[in-house]
C-alpha positions as CSV (number, residue, x, y, z in Angstrom):
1,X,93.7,118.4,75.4
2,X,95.5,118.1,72.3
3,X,96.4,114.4,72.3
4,X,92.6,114.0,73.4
5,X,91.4,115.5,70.1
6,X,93.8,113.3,68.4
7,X,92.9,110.4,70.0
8,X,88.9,111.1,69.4
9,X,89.7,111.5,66.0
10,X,91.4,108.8,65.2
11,X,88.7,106.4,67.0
12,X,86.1,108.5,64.4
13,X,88.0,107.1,61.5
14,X,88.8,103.9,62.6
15,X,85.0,103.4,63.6
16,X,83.7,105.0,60.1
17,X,86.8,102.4,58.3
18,X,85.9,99.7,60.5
19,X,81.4,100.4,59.2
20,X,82.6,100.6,55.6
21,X,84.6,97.5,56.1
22,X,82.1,95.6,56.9
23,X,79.3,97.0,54.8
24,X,81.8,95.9,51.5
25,X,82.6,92.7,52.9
26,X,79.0,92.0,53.3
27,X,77.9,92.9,50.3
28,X,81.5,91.4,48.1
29,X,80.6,88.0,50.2
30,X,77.2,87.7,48.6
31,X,77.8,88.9,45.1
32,X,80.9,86.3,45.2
33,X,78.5,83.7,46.3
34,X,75.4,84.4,44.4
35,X,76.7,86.5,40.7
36,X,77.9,82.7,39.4
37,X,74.2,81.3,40.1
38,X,72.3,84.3,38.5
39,X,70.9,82.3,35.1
40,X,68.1,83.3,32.8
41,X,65.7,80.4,34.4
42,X,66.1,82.2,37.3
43,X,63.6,84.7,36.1
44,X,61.1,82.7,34.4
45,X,57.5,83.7,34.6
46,X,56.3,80.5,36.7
47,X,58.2,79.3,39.7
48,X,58.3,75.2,39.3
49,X,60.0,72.4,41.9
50,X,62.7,72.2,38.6
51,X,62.8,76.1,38.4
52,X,62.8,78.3,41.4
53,X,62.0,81.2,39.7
54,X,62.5,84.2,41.8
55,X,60.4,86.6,39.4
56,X,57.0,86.2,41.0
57,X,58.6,87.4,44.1
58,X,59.8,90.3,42.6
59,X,56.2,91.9,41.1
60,X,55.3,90.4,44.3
61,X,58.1,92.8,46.5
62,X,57.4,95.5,44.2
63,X,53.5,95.5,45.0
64,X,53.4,94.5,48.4
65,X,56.1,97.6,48.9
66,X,53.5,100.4,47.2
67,X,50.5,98.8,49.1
68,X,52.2,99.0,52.7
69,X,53.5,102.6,51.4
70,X,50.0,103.8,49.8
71,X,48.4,103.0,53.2
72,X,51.5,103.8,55.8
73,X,52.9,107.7,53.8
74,X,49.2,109.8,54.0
75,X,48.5,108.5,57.6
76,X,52.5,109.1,59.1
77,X,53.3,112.6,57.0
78,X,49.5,114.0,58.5
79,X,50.0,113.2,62.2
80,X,53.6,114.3,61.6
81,X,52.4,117.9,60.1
82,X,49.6,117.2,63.1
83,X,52.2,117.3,65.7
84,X,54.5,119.8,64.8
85,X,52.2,122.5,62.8
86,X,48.8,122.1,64.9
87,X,49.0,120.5,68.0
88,X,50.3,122.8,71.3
89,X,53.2,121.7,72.4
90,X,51.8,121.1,76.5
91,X,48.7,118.9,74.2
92,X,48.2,115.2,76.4
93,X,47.1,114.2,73.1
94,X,50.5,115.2,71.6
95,X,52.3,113.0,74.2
96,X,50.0,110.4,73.9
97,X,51.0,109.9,70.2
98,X,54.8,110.3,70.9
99,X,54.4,107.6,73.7
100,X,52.6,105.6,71.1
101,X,55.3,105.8,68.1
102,X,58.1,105.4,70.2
103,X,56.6,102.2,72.2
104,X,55.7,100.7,68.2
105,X,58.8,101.7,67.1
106,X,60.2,98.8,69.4
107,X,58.1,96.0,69.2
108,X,60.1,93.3,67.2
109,X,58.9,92.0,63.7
110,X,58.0,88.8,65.1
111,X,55.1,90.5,67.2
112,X,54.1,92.3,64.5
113,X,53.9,89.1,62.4
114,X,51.6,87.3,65.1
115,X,49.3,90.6,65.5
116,X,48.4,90.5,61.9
117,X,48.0,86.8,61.8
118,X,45.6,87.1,64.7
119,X,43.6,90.3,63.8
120,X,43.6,90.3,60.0
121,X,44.3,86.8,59.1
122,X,42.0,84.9,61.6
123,X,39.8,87.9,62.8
124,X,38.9,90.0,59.5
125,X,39.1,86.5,57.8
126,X,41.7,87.8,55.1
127,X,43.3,84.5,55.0
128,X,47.0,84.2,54.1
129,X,47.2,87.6,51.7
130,X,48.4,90.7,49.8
131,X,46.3,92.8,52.2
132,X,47.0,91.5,55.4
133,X,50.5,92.0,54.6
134,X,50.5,95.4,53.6
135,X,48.6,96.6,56.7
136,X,51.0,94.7,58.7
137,X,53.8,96.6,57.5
138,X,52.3,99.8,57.5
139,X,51.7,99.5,60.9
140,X,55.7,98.8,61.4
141,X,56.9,101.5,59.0
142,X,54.1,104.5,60.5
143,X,56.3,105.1,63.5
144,X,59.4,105.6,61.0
145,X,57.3,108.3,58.6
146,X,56.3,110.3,61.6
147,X,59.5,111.1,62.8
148,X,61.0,111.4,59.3
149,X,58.5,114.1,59.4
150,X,58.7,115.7,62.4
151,X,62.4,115.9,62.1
152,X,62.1,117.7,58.9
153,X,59.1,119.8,59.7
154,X,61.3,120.8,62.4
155,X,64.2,122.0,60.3
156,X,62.2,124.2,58.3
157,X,62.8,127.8,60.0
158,X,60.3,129.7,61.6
159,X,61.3,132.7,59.3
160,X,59.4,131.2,56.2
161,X,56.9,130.3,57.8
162,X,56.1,134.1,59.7
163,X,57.3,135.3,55.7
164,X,54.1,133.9,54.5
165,X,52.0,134.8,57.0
166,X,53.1,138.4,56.6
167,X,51.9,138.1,52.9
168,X,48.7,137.3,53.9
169,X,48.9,133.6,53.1
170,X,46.4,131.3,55.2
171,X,48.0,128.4,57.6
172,X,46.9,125.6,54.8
173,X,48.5,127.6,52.1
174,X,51.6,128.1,53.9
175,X,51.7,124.2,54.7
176,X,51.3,123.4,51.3
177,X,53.2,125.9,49.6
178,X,55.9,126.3,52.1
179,X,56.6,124.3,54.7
180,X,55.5,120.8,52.7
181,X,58.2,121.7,49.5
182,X,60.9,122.7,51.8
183,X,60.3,119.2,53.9
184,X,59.9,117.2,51.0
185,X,63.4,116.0,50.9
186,X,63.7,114.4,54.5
187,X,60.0,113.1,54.5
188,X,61.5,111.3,51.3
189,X,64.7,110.6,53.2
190,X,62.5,108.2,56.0
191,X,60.4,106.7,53.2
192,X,63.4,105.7,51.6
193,X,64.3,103.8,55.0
194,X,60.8,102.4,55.2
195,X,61.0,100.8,52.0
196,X,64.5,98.8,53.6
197,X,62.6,97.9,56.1
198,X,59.7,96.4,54.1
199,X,62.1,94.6,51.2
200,X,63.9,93.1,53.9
201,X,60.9,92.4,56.1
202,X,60.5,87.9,56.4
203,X,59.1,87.7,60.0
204,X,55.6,89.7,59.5
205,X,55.2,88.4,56.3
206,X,55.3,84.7,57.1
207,X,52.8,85.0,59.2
208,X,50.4,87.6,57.1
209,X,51.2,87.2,53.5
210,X,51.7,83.7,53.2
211,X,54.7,81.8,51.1
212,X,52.9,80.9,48.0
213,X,55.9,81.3,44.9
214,X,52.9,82.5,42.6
215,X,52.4,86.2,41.7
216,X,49.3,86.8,43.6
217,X,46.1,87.4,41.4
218,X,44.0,89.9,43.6
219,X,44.7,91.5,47.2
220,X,43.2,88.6,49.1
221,X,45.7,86.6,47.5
222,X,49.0,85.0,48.7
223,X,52.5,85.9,47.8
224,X,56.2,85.8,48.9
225,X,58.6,88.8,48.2
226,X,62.4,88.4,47.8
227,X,63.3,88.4,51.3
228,X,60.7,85.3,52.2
229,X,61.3,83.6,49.0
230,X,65.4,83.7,50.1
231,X,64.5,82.5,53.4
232,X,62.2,79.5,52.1
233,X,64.9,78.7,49.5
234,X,67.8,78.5,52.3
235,X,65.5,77.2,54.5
236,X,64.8,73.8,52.4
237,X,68.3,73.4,52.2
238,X,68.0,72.3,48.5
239,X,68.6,75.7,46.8
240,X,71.0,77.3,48.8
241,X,72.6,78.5,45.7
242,X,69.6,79.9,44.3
243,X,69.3,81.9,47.5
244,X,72.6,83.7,47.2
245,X,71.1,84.8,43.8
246,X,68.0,85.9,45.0
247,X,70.2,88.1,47.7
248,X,72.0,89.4,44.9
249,X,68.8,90.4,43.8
250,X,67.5,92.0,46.4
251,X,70.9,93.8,47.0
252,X,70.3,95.3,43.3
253,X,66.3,96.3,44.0
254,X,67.2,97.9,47.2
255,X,69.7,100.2,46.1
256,X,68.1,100.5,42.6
257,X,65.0,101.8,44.9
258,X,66.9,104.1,47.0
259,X,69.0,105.0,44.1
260,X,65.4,105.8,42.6
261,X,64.0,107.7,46.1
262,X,67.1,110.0,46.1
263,X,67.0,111.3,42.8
264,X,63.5,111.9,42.9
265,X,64.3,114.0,46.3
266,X,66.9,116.1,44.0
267,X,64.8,116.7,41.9
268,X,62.0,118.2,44.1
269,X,64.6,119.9,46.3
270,X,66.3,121.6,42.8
271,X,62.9,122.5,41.8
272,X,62.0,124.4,45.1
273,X,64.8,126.0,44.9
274,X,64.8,127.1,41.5
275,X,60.7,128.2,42.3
């Protein structure tokens, strides 16, 4: 049993060395390849054929990531507090959902990509745009946001929650002044990895948003974010260069947003516990 353990253990660290490894490889391979090519021109106003200027797709990133977010976060943390505070637990309704999040949960990006082209490009008549887009997404990141929430509704214990009852709190006050605070910090936690997905999201987009290298004027307008405008860049085979900058790029916004997420989760977890 002994040499057991030991051999468990050591295949633990070798698999966490071999993960970390990899991950710094990854991410020395593109900064190697892309920090020479990051130049001021690269983050002109105006993409050009003489400037592939990759700070349209940037606003455009940072927009289409607070649309898909503005529509996805209200709709997954209420079915989440649905499920887990409201619902009885023998509910069909209940199993209906989980059937539902689980099966979308699935579905490659590619699907995605042809359902919004098909139902909010052709059908709705959006065109190639901001909006398609966004819905797109939040229909690919909802099934991420419920369970981030259920998980965390879930870890809340039942003792704070029959503490406020026993002071006479109501059920919504007890959601909003217990349970919600206390969950706050792993709700945040699976926004944070539905933001990676979105960032790094090409396949949907294509097909929805568009590739137009302009910063888009109105929802109904076309864009590209980082991740498309790297593709389109490799793609053409002209600007492969340019594209290890733009991953450079992203590889900064990514962790500069998470980075941003997790503080912001300290903070509110610090705060509820100095409340």
């Amino acid at each position: 049993m002994n040499r057991l353990s030991k051999l468990i253990k050591g295949l633990v660290i070798f698999s966490a060395f071999a993960t970390f490894s990899i991950l710094f490889i990854i991410i020395g391979y593109i900064l190697i390849k892309g920090i020479p090519y990051l130049k001021p021109s690269l983050f002109a106003l105006e993409y050009t054929t003489e400037n592939v200027s990759l700070f349209p797709a940037i606003i455009t990133t940072l927009i289409m990531t607070f649309l898909a977010l503005l529509i996805a976060c209200p709709i997954g943390i209420f079915t989440g507090f649905y499920l887990i505070e409201y619902a009885k637990s023998d509910n069909r309704l209940v199993e209906i959902i989980r059937l539902t999040t689980e099966t979308l949960s699935g579905i490659p990006s590619i699907v995605y990509g042809l359902f919004g082209l098909l139902f909010f490009v052709t059908t709705l008549g959006w065109s190639f745009s901001m909006a398609a887009g966004a819905f797109t997404l939040a229909i690919m990141i909802l099934p991420l946001i419920i369970r981030a929430t259920e998980e965390a509704l879930l870890a809340v214990p039942n003792t704070l929650r029959e503490a406020s009852f026993g002071l006479g709190a109501g059920k919504l006050r007890t959601i909003f002044k217990i349970v919600l605070p206390t969950a706050m910090p792993g709700i945040l936690a699976g926004i944070i990895l539905a933001i990676g997905r979105i960032v790094g999201e090409t396949a949907a987009l294509i097909y929805t948003a568009g590739t137009v290298p302009q910063v888009p004027k109105n929802l109904f307008s076309s864009g590209r974010t980082l991740a498309i405008h790297m593709y389109s860049l490799s793609s053409e085979g002209l600007y492969t260069n340019q594209a290890y900058a733009t991953a450079v790029v992203l590889l900064i916004v990514v962790i500069g947003i998470n980075g941003l997420s997790s503080l912001i989760a300290k903070k509110l977890s610090k705060g509820d516990l100095n409340g």
